[in-house]
Structures are given as C-alpha cells and as structure tokens.
N, C-alpha and C positions, 0 to 999 in steps of 0.2 A: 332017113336023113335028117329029119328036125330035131328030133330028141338029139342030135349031135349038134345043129349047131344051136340047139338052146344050150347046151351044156358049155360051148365054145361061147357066146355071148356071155354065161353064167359066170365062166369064168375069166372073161375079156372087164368084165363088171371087176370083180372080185380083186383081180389086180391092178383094175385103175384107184380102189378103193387103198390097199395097202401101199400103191406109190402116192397119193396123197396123203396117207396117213405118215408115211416115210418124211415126205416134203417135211409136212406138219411138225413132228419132231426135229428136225433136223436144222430147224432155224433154229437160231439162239433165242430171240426175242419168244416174249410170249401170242402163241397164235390161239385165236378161236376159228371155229367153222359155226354158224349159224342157220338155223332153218328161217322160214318167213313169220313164226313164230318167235323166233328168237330162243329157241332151245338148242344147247349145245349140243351138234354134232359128233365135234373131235377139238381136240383140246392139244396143244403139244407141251412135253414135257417140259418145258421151259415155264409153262404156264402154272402146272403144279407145283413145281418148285420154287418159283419167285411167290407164287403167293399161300404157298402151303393148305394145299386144299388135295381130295382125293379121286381120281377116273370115277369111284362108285358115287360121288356126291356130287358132281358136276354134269358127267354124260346123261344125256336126255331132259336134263333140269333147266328152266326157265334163267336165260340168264341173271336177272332181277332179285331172283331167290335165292343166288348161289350163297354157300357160305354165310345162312340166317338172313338174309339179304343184305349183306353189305354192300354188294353190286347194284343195290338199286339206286342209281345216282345218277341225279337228274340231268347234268350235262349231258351223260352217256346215253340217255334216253333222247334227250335231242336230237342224239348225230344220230341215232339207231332207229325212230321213229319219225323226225323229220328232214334232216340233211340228206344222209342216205339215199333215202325211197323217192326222194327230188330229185336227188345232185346223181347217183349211184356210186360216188367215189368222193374221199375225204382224205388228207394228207393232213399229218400236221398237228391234228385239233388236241389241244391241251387238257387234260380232266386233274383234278387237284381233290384227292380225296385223303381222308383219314380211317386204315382200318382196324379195326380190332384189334386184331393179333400184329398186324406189320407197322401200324402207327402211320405217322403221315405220309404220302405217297404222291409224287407227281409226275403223271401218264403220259405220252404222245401218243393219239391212237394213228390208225393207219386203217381206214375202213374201205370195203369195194363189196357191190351188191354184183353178185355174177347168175345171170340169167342163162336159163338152159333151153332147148331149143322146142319148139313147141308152145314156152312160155308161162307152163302151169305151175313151173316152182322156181323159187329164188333163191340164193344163199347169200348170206352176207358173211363174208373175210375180212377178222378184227386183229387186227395187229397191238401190241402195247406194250410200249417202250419204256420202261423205269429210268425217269431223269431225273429221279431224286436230285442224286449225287449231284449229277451236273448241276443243276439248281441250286444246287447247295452250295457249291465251286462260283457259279456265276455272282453268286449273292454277295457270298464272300469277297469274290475279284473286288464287284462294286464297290463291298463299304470299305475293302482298302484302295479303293481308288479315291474314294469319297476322303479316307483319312486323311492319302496324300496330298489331294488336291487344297484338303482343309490346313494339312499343315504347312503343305508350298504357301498357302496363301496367310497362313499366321505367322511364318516366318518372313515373309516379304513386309507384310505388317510389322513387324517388330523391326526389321530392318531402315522401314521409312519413316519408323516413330525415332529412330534415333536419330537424336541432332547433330552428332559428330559425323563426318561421311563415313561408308561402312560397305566396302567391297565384302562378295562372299567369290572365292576363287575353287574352281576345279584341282587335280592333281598335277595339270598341265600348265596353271595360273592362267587358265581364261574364264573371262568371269561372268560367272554365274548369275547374280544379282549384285544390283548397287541399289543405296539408298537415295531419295530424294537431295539431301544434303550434300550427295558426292557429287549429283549433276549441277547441283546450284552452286556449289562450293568452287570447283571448278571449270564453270562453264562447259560441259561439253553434254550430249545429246544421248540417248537411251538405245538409240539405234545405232550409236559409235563407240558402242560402248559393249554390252551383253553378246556375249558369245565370244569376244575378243581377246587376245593373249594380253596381259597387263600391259607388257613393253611395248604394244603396236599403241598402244594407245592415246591418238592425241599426235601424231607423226610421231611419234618417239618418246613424248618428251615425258612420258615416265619411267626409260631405260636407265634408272635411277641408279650408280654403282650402290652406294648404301641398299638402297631398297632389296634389289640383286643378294647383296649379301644376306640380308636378314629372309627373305624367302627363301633363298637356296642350299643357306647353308648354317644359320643357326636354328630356324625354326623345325626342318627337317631332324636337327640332332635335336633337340631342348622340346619339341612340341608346343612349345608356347612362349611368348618375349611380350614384355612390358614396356612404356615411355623408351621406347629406340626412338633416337633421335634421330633426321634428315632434316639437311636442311637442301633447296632445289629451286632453281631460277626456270620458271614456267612463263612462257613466251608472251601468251597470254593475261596472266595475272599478276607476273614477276614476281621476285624473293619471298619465297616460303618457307618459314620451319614447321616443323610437323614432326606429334610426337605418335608413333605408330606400334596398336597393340594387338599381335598378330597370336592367331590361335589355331593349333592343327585337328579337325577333329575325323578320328577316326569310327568308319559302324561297323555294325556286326559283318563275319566274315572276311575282312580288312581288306576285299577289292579294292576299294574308294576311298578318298580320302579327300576333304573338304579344308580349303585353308580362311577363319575369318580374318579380316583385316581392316581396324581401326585405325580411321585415321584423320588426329586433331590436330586443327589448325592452332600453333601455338605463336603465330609470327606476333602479332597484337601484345600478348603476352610479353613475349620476347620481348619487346620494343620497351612496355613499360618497363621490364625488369633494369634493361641499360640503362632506362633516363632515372629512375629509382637510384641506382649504382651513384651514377654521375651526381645527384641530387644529396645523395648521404658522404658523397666525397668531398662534396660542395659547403654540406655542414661542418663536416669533420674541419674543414679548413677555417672557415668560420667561429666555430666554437675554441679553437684552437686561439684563435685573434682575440677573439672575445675575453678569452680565463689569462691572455698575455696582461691587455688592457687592465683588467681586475687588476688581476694581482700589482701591476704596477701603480695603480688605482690607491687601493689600501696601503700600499707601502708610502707613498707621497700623503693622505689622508696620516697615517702615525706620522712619520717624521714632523710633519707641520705641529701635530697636537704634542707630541714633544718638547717641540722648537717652544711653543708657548708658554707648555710647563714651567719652562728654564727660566723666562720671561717674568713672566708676572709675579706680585707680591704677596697677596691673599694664600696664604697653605691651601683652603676650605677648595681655591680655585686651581691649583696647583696639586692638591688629591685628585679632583675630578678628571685634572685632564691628563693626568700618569693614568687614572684608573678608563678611558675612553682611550689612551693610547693603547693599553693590554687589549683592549678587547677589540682592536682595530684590528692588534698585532695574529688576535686565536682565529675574528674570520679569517684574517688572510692564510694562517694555516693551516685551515681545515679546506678553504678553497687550494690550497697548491696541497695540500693529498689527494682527495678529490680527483686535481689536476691529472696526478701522478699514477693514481691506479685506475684510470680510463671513465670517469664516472659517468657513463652515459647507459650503463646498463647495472647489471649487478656487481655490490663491492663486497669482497673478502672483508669482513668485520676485522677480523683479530690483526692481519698485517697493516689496515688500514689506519685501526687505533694505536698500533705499535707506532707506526713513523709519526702519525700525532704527538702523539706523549714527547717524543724523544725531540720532535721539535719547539713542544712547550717544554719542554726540560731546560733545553737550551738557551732559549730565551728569554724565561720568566725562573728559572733556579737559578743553572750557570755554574759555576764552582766555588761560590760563595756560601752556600749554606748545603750541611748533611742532610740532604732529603731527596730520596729517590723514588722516581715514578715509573712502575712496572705495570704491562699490560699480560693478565691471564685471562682461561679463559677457551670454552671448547670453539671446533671449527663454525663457523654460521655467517650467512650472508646476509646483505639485505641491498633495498633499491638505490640508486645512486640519490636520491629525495633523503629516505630514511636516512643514511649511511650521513649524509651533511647536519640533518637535524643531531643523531647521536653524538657527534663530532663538536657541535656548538656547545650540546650539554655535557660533555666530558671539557669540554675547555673552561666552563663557568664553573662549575662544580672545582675542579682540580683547583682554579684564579682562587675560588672562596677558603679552600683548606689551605693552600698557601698565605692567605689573607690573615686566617685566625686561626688557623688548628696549632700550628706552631711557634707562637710568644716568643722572643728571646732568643730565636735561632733554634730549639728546642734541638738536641742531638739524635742522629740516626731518625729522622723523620720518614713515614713511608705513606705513599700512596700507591694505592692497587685498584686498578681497572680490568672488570671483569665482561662480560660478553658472554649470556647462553641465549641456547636459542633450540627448539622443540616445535620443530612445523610453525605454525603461523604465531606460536608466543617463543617470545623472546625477554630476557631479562639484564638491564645493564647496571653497574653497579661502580659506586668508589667510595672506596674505602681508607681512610689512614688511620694512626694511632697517633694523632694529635691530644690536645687536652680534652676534647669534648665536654662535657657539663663543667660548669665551672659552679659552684652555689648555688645549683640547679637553674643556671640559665645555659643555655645551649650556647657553644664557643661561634655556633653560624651564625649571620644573619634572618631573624625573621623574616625581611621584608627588605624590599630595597630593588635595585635594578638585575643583578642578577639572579636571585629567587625569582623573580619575573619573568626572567628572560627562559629559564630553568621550567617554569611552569606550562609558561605558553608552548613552546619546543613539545614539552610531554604532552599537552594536551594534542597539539598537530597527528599527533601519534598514536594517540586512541589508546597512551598508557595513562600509570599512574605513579607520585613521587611519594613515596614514601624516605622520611630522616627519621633514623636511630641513632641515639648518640650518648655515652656514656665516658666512666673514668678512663677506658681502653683506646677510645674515641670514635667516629663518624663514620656511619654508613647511608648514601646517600641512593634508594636504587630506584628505577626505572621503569615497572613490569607493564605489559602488555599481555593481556590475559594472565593463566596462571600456569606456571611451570610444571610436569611432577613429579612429586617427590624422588630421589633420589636414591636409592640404594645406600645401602652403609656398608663402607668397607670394611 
C-alpha cells in the first residue's frame, strides 16, 4: 500500500505543480516565482514576452543575473532583500529602469513572500506591471494641463493688460473672462459678472438691442465686426457710446466656439468731437464776418484814396495815390477769391487765378485798351496761405506789365499766367509780349514798391524770381524748387 500512496502524493505534487504553472501563465502581467535564494522558479509567459528573454536563460538563474544582469537593480534589491523578508508583502512599489534591448522601462511590482508549512522554505511571488505607457500618458496629461493652465493664465494676462474693457464670451454669451478695465469701467464685481449670460448682467441693463444684433446676428454670419457703434443709458454711470470690436474664434474640431468682445468707451471722445463741430461752425461764422468786414474795409480804404487823387494838385502826389488805390483795389481781389473758393483749407490754383485775372481785367483794363489777360496752365493746388501770397504776386506783376509793357495803348496786348506744379515744387509764371528791353534797359521797374512787394511774397515762399525780358517781351517766373523737365511733343 505505500508505494501507492507515494505514487498518489507523487502525483497529487505534480499536479499542484502544473496548476500553478497554468495560474502562472495565464496572468497577463509578468509573473515570477522565487526561491529564498532568489532563483527563478517559474516565469510565466507574459514575462518572456514583455521582456524578450528565453525559459533556458531565466529558469534556475539568479534573478540578479538575468539577461547579463540587467535585473540587477537596486531598488529591486531592496523590496527583495529588505521590505519583503520584513514586511512579507508589497503592493504598489514603483522600479524605473532602463534595459538593453527594451529601453526605458517603468515597473509596478507586486511582491508576497508565501511560507510553507513546517517553515523550512520560502517563496517569493513577483508580479510586474509595465506602466510605461501610462506614465507616459500621465506625463503627457500633466504638461498639457500645465500648457493649459499656462495659457488660461497668459490669456487672462493679456486680457487685464488691456486697457479697453475686454469680455471673452462662451458659445451661449456667458462669460468666460473679463478684464480689469471692464469691472472698473463699469462698476460691477467679478463674482456678478463670470459665468453669467451677458444680458443678465447688471439687472439687465446690457440687454442692449444694438449689442443683441451685433452678437447674434452679424458676428455669427461675418465672424468678426469692427467700430459697431452703441450708444446705452446705464443706470449707474449714464450715457455711453461704445465702439465694440467683436471677434469669433473658432478651434480645432469646431465644437466650441469663443466670442471676443471689445469694448471702448468713446463717450469723452464723442463729447469733444460735438463741441469741436460747434466750435468750427462757430468759426466758420466768424471768419465769414471777418472777410464781410475786410472786404468792405478795402473798398472804403480805395474809395477814400481815390477821393484824394481827384483832390489834390501835385501829379507826383496824385500818381501815388491812383497807384495805392490799385493796389488797395488787387488785395481786396484776391481777399474776395479767397473768399469765394473757401480758403480755409486747400485752393484749386488754376480756377482760383482764373477769377482773379478776370477781375483785375475788369478793373484795371476794362474796355479801353486791347489787352487780354489769360490764365494757363496744368491742375495744382496749394494752401489757402500759399494760394493768397500767389495771388498778390500775379496782381503786382500783371499792375507792372500794365504799367510799362504797353506804351501807347500798344495793340493786341497779352498776358499769360501760368501755374505748374510737380509734388512739392511748383512754378508760377507771367508772361506778356509787351516792349521789354528798350536800349537795353528793361521796360520793368528795378526797384520800387512793387519789385518789393514781388520779392518779399517770393521770399515768404521759399521760391525764387527770376525776370527775362527781350524784343518779344517779359517773363516774370516764380520757382519753388525745380520743375522736370518736360517731354517734347
């Protein structure tokens, strides 16, 4: 009967042996079996596989040694040589290695020292978890949490470096972040404010229809709107206009959808821009009285020096004051053109000097003598300043060829006023075919009040006068910088 039930033990052994071996395999994870040396038992395939190693180079070999010894690793020696054989059991414990062949590797072992009865032998049951991956996942999560967190936080920064106030709105218009500016700007509080639909906000009072429209129904179609203007009586800080620059922005996957929304306080603004209005209406009216005044000004100054002329005895005294009465007569026509083409900002040269001429035509020719005064000459402007100075020297200039170019009523007399102009040079010009050189003296005056007046005027102007004058007759011109040259047709 013994030799039976040793064969019956033998094999009561033999199958507790291959149902542990079965167990062993049949975990996923990587398992070992241990002796109290620390030599591998039984290994299960999971083990071989995740770390590519073979049954004939692992069973019976020191764990330490496995695989060249890349198992020799010191944490793992701790749990196996002092936690363990303390503790008998370890959940948990973390090992972080780098091997050979698999590269870096991070472990959860799972260790239990199981005692058998009698006491004479130990085993230790090593469990080990490959968390790379999740490590690598959790790492990951982190540093994009860390992005987020970093960006939520340079985004809010940017948002309270802005001075304008500066809502950021959900897809629902509740809002997301506001900037410092918007709670200063409008009085209202951080905690009545984030998380809340825009219209609740404030009892109402930014159930704005404008605003309404431009969230709901242009910025959704347009994705983006510039200076919309609102204007809104807020309870608390009354009459507001506000120009609001609202932006849709879409991210990846197009779940979501974030709306920003600028929004400047332009009441201030506003305010000056009306008393500005009022103040330049105020001039216009003004300046209006003022060129009335002039002008009737100079007209009573001629008359009177007229009146004199007619008076007095002296020729010598009797030239002078016909010649002060002309030139009383050309300001006063160059103030009422001026007048006429708005001179407060930029004037059209060529129509300008056209109704000039045509009223020293009138005044100082008349229908007494054949000589005609035409203005040519391409498009060009200049400042309502410039435009007066030109004006004065086309009136002295035209006074002098009238003066002397023409002796005798001289027939078919002509003068031509010319006007170019080329960016910031420009060049003026009058011309007649008077006598000019007589006996080689020049039919103009040298010197005298208006050469003077002729001078100083150019000089104001940062040009310069040049006179030509010949058997054909006088060219008097004007240049500011230099012109160029011209094409030949």
């Amino acid at each position: 009967m013994q030799p039976t039930g040793f064969r019956e033990q033998f094999t009561a052994i033999g199958d507790a042996w291959a149902l542990a071996q079965g167990i062993v395999d049949t975990v996923r994870e990587p398992v070992l079996v241990l002796d109290t040396e620390l030599r591998v038992i039984a290994a299960s395939r999971s083990f071989y596989s995740a770390f590519k190693v073979k049954p004939n180079d692992t069973q019976g070999r020191l764990l330490y040694a496995l695989g060249d010894a890349q198992w020799d690793i010191p944490k793992l020696r701790v749990l196996l040589e002092k936690i363990i054989p303390e503790k008998g059991v370890m959940e948990g414990y973390e090992v972080e290695h780098e091997f050979p062949d698999l590269g870096y590797r991070t472990m959860r072992l799972n260790a239990r020292q199981v005692f058998y009865e009698g006491g004479a032998n130990t085993t230790i049951l090593l469990g080990i978890e490959d968390v790379t991956a999740e490590r690598l996942l959790e790492r990951e999560k982190d540093s994009l949490l860390r992005q987020f967190e970093e960006a939520r936080a340079f985004a809010q920064a940017i948002v309270d470096t802005v001075r304008e106030p500066f809502l950021v709105l959900d897809q629902n218009l509740r809002v997301l972040a506001a900037s410092r500016s918007f709670y200063s700007t409008f009085e209202v509080r951080s905690e009545d404010t984030q998380g809340r639909p825009l219209y609740a906000l404030g009892d109402g009072q930014w159930d704005i229809p404008g605003l309404r429209l431009l969230l709901e129904k242009i910025v959704p179609e347009r994705g983006v709107m510039e200076d919309y203007e609102v204007e809104h009586v807020f309870p608390d800080i009354g009459q507001r206009t506000m120009l609001l620059n609202a932006r849709k922005v879409f991210y990846e996957g197009g779940s979501n959808t974030t709306i920003l929304l600028g929004i400047e306080d332009v009441t201030a603004q506003r305010i000056l821009e009306r008393e500005k209005d009022e103040l330049l209406r105020d001039k216009d009216v003004l300046f209006e009285e003022l060129q009335h005044r002039v002008s009737n000004s100079l007209q009573i100054i001629a008359s009177i020096l007229l009146m004199k002329a007619r008076v007095v005895q002296s020729e010598e005294t009797k030239f002078h004051l016909q010649d002060a009465h002309k030139r009383v007569l050309s300001v006063a026509a160059v103030q009422k053109q001026l007048h006429a083409s708005g001179a407060t900002g930029s004037v059209e040269i060529a129509p300008y000097l056209t109704k000039l001429c045509e009223s020293l035509a009138t005044s100082m020719i008349g229908d007494t003598r054949p000589i005609f005064l035409t203005v040519v000459g391409e498009v060009g402007s200049a400042s309502s300043r410039e435009a007066e100075s030109l004006g004065l020297i086309v009136t002295e200039v035209v006074m002098n060829a009238l003066k002397h170019a023409f002796p005798g009523d001289k027939a078919k007399g002509q003068i031509a006023v010319a006007y170019d102009r080329a960016g910031t040079n420009w060049k003026l010009s009058i011309t007649d075919n008077g006598v000019g050189k007589s006996g080689g003296i020049m039919a103009y005056e040298k010197s005298g009040l208006g050469t003077g007046i002729i001078k100083a005027l150019s000089s104001q102007l940062d040009a310069q006068v040049e006179t030509l004058t010949g058997p054909e007759g006088t060219t008097v011109s004007i240049t500011h910088a230099k012109l160029p040259a011209k094409a030949a047709a």
